[in-house]
C-alpha positions as CSV (number, residue, x, y, z in Angstrom):
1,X,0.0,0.0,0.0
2,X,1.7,3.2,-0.8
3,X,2.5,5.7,1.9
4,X,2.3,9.1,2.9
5,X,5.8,10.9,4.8
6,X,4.8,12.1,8.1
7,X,3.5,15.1,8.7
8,X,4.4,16.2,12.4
9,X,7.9,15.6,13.3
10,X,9.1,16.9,16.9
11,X,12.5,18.2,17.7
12,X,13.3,18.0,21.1
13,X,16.8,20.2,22.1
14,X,17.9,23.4,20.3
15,X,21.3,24.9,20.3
16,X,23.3,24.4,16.5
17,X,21.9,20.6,15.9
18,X,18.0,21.6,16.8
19,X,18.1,24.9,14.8
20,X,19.8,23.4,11.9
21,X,17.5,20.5,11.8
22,X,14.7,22.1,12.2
23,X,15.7,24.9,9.3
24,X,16.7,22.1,7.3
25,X,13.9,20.1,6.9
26,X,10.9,23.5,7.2
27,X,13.4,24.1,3.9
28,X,13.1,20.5,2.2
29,X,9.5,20.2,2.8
30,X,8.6,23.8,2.0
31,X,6.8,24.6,4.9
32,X,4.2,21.5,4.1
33,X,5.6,19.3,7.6
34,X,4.4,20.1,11.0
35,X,8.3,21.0,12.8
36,X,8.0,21.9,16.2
37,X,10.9,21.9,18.3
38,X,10.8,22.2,22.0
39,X,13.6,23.7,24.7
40,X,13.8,25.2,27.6
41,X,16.1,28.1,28.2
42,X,16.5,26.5,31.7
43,X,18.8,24.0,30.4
44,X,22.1,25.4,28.7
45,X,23.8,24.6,25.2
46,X,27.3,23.1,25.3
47,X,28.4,26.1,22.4
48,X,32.2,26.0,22.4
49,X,32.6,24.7,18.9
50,X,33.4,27.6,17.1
51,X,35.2,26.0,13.6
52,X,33.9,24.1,11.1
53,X,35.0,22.3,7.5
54,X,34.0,23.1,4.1
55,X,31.0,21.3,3.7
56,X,29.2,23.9,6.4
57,X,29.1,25.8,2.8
58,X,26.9,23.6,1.0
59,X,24.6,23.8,4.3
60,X,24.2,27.2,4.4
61,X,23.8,27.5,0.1
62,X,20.8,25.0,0.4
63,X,19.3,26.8,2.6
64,X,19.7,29.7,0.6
65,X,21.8,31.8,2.9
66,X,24.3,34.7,2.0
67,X,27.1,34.5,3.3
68,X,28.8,38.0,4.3
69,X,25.5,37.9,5.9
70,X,25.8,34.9,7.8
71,X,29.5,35.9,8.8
72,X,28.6,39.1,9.9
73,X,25.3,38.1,12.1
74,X,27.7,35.3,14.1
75,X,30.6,37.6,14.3
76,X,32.8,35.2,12.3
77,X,36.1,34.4,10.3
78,X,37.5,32.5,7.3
79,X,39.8,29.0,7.8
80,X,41.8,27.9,5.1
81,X,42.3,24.6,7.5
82,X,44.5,24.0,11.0
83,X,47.7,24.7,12.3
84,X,49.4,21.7,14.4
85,X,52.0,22.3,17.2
86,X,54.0,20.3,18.8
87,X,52.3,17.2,17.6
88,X,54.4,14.8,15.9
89,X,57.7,16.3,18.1
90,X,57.9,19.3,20.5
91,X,59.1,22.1,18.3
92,X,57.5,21.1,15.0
93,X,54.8,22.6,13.3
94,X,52.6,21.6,10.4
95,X,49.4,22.6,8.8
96,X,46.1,20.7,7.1
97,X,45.1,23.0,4.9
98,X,41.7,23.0,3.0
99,X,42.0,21.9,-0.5
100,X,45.2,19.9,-2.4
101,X,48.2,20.8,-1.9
102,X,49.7,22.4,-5.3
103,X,48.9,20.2,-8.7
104,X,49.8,16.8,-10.3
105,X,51.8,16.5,-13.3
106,X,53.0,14.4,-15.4
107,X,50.1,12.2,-14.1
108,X,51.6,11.3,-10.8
109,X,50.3,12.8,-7.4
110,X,52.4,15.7,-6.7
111,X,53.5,14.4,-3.5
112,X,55.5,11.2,-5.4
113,X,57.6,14.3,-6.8
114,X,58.1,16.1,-3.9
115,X,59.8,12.5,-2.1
116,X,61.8,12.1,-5.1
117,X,62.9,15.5,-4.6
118,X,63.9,15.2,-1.1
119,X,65.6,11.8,-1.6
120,X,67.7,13.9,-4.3
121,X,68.4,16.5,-1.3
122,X,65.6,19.0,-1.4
123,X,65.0,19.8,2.2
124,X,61.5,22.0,1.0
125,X,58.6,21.4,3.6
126,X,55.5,20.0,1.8
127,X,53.6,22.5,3.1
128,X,55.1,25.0,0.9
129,X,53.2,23.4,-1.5
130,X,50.0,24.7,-0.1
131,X,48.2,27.3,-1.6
132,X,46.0,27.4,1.8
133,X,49.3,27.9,3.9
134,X,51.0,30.3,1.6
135,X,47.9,32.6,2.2
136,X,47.1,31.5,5.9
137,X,50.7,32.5,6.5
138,X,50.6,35.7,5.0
139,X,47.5,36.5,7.0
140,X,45.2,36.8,4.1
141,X,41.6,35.6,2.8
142,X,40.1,35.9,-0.2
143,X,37.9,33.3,-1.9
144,X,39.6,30.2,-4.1
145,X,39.6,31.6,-8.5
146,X,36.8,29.4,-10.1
147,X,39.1,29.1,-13.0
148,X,40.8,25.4,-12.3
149,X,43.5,26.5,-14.4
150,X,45.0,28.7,-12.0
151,X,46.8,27.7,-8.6
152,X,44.2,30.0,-7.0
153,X,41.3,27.3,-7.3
154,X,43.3,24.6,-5.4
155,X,42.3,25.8,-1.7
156,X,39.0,25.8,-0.2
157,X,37.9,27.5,3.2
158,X,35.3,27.2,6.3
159,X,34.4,29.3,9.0
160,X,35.1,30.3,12.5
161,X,31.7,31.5,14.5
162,X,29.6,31.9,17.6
163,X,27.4,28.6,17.7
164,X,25.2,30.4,20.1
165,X,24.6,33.0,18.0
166,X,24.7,30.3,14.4
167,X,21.5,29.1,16.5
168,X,20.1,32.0,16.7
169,X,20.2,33.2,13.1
170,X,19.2,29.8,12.0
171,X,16.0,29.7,14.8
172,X,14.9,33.3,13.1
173,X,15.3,31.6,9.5
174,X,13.3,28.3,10.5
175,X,10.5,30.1,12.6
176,X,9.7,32.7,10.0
177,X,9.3,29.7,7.8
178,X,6.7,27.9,9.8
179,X,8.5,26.2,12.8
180,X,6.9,26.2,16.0
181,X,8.9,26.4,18.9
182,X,7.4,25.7,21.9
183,X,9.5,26.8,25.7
184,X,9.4,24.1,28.4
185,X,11.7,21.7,30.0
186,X,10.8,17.5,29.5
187,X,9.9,15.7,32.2
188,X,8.2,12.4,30.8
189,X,8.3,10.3,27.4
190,X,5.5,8.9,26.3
191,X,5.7,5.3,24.4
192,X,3.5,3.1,23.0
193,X,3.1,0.2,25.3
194,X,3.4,-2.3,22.3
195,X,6.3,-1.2,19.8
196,X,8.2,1.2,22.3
197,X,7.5,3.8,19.8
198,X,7.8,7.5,21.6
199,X,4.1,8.8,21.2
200,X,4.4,12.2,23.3
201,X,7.1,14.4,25.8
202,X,5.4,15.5,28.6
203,X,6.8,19.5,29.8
204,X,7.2,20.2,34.0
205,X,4.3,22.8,33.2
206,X,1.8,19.6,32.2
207,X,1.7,20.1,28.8
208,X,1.9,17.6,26.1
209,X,3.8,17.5,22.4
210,X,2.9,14.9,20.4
211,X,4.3,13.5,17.1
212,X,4.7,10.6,14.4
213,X,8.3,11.5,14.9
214,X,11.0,12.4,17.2
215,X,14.6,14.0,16.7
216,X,16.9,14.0,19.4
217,X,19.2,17.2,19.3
218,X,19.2,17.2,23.3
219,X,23.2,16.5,23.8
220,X,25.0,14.2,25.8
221,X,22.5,13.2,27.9
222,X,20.2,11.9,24.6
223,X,16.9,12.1,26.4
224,X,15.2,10.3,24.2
225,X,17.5,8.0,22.1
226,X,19.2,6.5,25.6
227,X,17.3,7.7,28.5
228,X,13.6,6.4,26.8
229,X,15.1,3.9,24.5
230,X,18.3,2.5,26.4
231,X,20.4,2.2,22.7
232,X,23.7,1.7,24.1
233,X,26.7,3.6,23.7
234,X,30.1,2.2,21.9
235,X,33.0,3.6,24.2
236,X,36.0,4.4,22.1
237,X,38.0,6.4,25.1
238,X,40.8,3.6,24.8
239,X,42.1,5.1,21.3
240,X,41.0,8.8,22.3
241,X,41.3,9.2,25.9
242,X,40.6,12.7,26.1
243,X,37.4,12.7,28.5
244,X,37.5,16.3,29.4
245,X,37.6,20.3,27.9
246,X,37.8,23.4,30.0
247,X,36.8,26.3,27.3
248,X,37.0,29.9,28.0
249,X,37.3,33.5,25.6
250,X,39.8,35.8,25.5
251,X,40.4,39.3,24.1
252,X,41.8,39.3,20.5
253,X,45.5,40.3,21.2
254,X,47.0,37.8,18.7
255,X,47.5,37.5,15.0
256,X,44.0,37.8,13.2
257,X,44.9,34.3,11.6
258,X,42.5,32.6,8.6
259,X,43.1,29.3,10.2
260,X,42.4,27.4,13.6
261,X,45.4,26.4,15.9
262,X,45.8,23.3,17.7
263,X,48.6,23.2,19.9
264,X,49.4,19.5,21.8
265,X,49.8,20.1,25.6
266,X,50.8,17.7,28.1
267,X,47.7,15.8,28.7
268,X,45.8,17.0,25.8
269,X,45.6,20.1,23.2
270,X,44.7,23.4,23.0
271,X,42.4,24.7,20.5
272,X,42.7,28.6,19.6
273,X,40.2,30.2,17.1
274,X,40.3,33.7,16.3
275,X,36.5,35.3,16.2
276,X,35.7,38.7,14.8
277,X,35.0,40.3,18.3
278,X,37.1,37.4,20.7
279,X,39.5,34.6,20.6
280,X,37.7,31.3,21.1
281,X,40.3,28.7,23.5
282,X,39.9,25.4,25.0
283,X,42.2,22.5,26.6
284,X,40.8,19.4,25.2
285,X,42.5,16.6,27.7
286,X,42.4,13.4,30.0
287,X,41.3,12.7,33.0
288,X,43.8,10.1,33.7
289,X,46.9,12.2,33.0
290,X,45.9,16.0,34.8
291,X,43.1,17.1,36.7
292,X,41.1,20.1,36.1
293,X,42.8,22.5,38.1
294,X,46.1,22.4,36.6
295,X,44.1,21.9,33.0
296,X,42.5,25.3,33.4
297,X,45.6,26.9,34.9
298,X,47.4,25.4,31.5
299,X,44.6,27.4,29.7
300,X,45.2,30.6,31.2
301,X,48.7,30.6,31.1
302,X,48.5,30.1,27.3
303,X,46.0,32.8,26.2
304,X,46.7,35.5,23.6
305,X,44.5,37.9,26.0
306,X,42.6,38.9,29.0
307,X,40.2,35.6,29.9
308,X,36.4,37.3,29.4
309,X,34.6,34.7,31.8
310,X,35.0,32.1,33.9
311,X,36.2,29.0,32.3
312,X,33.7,26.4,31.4
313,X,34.5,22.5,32.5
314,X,32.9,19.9,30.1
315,X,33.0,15.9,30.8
316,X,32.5,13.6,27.6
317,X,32.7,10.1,26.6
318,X,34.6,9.7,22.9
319,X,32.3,7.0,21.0
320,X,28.5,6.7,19.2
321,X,25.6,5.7,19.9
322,X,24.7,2.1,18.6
323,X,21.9,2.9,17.0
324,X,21.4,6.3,15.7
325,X,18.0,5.6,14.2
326,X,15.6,3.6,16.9
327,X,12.4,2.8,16.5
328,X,10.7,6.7,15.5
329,X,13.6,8.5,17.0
330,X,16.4,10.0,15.3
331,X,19.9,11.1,17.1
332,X,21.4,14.7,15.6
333,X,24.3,16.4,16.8
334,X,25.7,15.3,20.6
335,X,23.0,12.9,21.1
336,X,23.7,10.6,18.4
337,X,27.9,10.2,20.0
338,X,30.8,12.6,20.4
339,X,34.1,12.9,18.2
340,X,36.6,15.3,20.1
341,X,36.9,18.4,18.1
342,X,40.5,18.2,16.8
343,X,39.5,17.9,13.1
344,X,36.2,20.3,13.4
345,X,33.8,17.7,12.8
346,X,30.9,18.5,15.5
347,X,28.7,20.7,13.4
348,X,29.6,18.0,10.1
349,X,28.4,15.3,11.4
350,X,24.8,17.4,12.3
351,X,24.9,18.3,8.7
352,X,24.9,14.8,8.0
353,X,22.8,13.3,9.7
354,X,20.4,15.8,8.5
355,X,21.2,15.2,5.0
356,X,21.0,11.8,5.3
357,X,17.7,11.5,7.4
358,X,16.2,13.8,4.6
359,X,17.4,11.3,2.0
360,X,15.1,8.4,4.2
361,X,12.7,10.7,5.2
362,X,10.2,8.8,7.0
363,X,7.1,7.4,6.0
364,X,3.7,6.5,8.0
365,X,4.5,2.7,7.1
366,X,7.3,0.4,7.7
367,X,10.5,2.4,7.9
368,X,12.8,-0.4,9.1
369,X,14.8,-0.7,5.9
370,X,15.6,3.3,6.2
371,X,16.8,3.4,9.6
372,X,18.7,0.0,8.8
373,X,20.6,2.0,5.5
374,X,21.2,5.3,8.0
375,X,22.6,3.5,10.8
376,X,24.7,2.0,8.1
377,X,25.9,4.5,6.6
378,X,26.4,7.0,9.8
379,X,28.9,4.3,11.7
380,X,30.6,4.1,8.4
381,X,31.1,8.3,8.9
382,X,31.9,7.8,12.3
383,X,34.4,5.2,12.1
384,X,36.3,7.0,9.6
385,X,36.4,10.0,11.2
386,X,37.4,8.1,14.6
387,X,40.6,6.8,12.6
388,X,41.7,10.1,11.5
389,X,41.8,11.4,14.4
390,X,43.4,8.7,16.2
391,X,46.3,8.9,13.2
392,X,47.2,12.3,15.2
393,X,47.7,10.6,18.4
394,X,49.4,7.6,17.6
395,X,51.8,9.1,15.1
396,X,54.1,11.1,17.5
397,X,57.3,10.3,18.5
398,X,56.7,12.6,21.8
399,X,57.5,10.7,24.9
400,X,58.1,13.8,27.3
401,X,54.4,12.7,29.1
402,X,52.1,10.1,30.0
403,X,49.7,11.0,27.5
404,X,51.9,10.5,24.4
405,X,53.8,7.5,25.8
406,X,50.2,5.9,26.0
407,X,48.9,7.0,22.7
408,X,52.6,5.8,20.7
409,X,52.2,2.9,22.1
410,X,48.3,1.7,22.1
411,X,47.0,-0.6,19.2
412,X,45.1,1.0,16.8
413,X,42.0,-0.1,14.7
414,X,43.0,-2.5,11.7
415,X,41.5,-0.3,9.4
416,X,44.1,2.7,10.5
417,X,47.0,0.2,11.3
418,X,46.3,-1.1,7.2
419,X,46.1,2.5,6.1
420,X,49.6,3.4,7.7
421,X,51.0,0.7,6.6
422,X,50.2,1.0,2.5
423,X,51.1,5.0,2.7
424,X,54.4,4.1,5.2
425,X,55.5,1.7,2.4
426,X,54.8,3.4,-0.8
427,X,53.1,6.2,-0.3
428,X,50.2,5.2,-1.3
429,X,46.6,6.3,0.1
430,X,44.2,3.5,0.4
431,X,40.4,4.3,1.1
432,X,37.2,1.8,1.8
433,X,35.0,3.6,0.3
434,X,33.3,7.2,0.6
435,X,35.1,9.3,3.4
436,X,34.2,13.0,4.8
437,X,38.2,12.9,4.6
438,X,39.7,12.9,1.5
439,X,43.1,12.0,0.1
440,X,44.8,15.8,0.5
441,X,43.9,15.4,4.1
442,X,45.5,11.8,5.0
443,X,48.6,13.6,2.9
444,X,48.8,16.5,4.8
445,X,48.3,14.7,8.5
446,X,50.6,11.4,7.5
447,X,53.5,13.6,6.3
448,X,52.9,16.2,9.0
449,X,53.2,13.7,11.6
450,X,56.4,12.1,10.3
451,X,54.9,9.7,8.5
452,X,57.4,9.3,5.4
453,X,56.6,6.7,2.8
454,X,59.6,4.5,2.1
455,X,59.6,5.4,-1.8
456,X,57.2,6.4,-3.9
457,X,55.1,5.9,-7.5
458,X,57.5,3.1,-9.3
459,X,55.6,4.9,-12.6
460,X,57.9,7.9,-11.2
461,X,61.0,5.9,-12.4
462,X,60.3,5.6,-16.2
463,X,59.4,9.1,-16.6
464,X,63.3,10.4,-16.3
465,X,62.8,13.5,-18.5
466,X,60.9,15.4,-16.1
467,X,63.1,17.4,-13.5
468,X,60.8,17.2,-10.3
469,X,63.0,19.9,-8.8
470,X,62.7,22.6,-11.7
471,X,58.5,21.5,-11.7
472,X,58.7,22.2,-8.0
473,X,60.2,25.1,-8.1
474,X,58.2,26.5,-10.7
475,X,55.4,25.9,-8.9
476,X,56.6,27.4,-5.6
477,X,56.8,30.5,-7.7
478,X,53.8,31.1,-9.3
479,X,52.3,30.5,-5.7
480,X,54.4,33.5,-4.4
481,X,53.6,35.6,-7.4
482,X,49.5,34.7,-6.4
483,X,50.4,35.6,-3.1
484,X,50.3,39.7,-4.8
485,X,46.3,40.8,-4.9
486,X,45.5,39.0,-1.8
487,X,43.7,41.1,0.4
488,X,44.4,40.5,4.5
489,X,41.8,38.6,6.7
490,X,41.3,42.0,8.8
491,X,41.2,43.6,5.2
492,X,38.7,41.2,3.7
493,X,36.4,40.6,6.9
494,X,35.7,45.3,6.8
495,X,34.8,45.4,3.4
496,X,32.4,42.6,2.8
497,X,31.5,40.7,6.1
498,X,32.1,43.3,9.5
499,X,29.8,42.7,12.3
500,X,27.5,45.6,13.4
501,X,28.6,46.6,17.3
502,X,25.0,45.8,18.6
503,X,25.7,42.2,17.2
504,X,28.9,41.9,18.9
505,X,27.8,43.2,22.1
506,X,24.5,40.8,22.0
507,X,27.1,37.9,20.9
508,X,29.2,39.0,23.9
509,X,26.2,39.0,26.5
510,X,25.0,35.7,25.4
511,X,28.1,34.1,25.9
512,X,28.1,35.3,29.9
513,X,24.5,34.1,30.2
């Protein structure tokens, strides 16, 4: 019997994964689906995630969103990818930018030439190589040339914002587009006595919101995916230990830098992301290596300005949910697991899970089969993800602290180990299938943490008229020349993108509530 897609779907949790959720899909279904999402300004949002990836872009274009507009409403910035410090060895540096890393010739990957290069003596950092880095270092912005014939197009970029204040731009887009959001705090969940199916939530002021079905965008605590459903959680803290972050902002006193720094620490990593009217920092570390005292005095002792609050202690559990689609529930965001944020993923894996719950939108019949193929495909995402991000940890040759003695020296998943081991050998980059993380990103983290391939393309060998050097530094030129029209981040940022005062004071005020 055909079906009909359901027409009252109840969000439960705001912050960055309920307003994007519930924008997104009052956009899909053009206003024609019941979206009601339900919070309580009691409860607080976790809103310390400040940078994002490229993809955000593609968020923000469907939803038809400008974007100097969205930059200057959340008081934001440009990234051209991440600075890493101190991560492979104390005194070295690398970066991941966005985008590839110069261009192939000759038909082989341009890295192939770069190790036979320095196997012939050229000490040039692959980095160099960047067009992301060669303008991240110069302290510019400006967006990649559409023309793929110039170096220009080879970089992409993201952004840095406020998530509290992402939230609230995207809650004014979605309710003047039909969503109803209704203030309250849960206190029961209603299921149906017979297939478990969550019927109603119950508010501590005896109303009732009722639904055909339920997103969970209600964080850690996943209200209704574990609390009402009891899904089970898959612990991964034994290849990411880090169980803790102590967050606080700081005045801008530091390098208005196009990029996001993370900088390895003793029992963790500090994150430092410059915002249009603040500095966003935060000590991402373990609980079995420091406590949080000496964590947050770490912080303080390693801003670029004056701290402008207190400091803010999270507790988290690395890992996923094992089910991210139960029954008529759907986990977004924190609910559905938690990947520490050392790659940016956090607000990613909310745009997925919204893209990929719109591609099975539910139906009033039998929806087994589509929350088989999303749970699928969404520990696919996380597993991936979960592997480049233990590939920072466990290739470091640091041994001044417990931390990195632990993380050298742990087993990995064979997926990683397998990966290491093809690129370690050849330089090759082997993949399973679709990844959020592409093949310039492995490079760029594999060679940045000291992972050097033993040789390189063998189809490098027969092709003995080309002079990698000369190609090299040919290219290293025409990147510097490019370097010329570039306009600064501080430069670019005033002229198309600079948030009004009244935002940045609003932005600022939030932020102490």
């Amino acid at each position: 019997m055909p079906t009909s897609p359901v027409q009252k779907l109840v969000i439960v949790g705001g912050g960055s994964a309920g307003w994007m959720t519930a924008a997104a899909i009052i956009n899909a279904t053009q206003g024609n689906c019941q979206v009601e999402l339900v919070e309580s300004e009691a409860i607080g949002v976790v809103g310390v995630g400040e940078a994002t990836i490229p993809p955000i872009k593609l968020f923000n274009q469907s939803l038809g969103i400008d974007e100097n507009h969205f930059v200057r409403e959340t008081s934001g910035s440009f990234k051209l990818g991440i600075e890493f410090v101190d991560w492979s060895r104390k005194g070295h540096s690398y970066f991941h930018p966005f985008g590839t890393h110069g261009a192939d010739f000759d038909r082989v990957s341009l890295h192939h030439w770069w190790l036979k290069a320095r196997a012939d003596g050229d000490e040039t950092p692959f980095d160099e190589y960047s067009m992301a880095w060669q303008i991240a270092r110069a302290g510019g912005f400006s967006p990649p040339s559409p023309d793929k014939r110039l170096v220009q197009s080879t970089f992409d970029y993201a952004y840095h914002f406020d998530t509290i204040a992402y939230g609230q731009f995207l809650r004014r887009y979605a309710e003047a587009r039909g969503v109803k959001r209704t203030e309250g705090k849960v206190v029961e969940v209603e299921q149906d006595a017979e297939s478990g199916d969550v019927q109603a939530i119950k508010l501590e002021d005896g109303r009732r919101v009722d639904g055909e079905f339920f997103i969970d965008c209600t964080g850690f605590f996943g209200l209704l995916i574990e609390q009402a459903l009891n899904t089970g959680y898959e612990d991964w803290t034994h290849w990411l230990p880090c169980d803790r972050a102590v967050a606080v902002p700081c005045g801008s006193a530091g390098d208005f830098t196009p990029y996001t720094r993370s900088t390895a620490r003793e029992a963790g990593w500090q994150w430092r992301i410059p915002l249009q009217h603040r500095t966003g920092n935060g000590y991402v570390y373990s609980s079995q290596f420091t406590d949080p005292d000496t964590a947050t005095q770490t912080l303080l002792d390693n801003l670029d300005g004056e701290a402008l609050a207190e400091p803010r202690h999270l507790r988290f559990v690395t890992g996923r949910r094992r089910k991210f689609w139960n029954r008529n529930v759907v986990a977004i965001g924190l609910s559905a697991g938690f990947m520490e944020p050392l790659e940016s993923t956090s607000l990613h894996l909310i745009q997925s899970g919204i893209t990929r719950f719109l591609a099975l939108f539910p139906t009033s019949g039998d929806t087994t089969l589509a929350a088989r193929e999303f749970n699928r495909l969404t520990v696919e995402e996380y597993e991936r993800i979960r592997d480049f991000i233990i590939l920072h940890y466990t290739a470091t040759t640091r041994d001044d602290a417990e931390l990195w003695r632990y993380v050298s020296a742990m087993e990995i998943p064979d997926t990683l180990a397998y990966k290491i081991e093809h690129f370690r050998q050849s330089g090759r980059i082997i993949s399973e299938g679709p990844e959020l993380f592409l093949n310039p990103n492995w490079l760029a983290v594999m060679l940045g943490q000291d992972i050097v391939p033993e040789g390189w393309d063998p189809l490098l060998d027969f092709r003995s008229s080309v002079e990698a050097k000369r190609h090299l530094s040919g290219l290293l030129r025409v990147m510097k020349d490019a370097l010329g029209p570039v306009p600064t981040h501080q430069a670019y940022i005033d002229r198309f993108c600079k948030a009004e005062a009244w935002n940045v004071a609003l932005a600022a005020q939030c932020r102490r509530i």
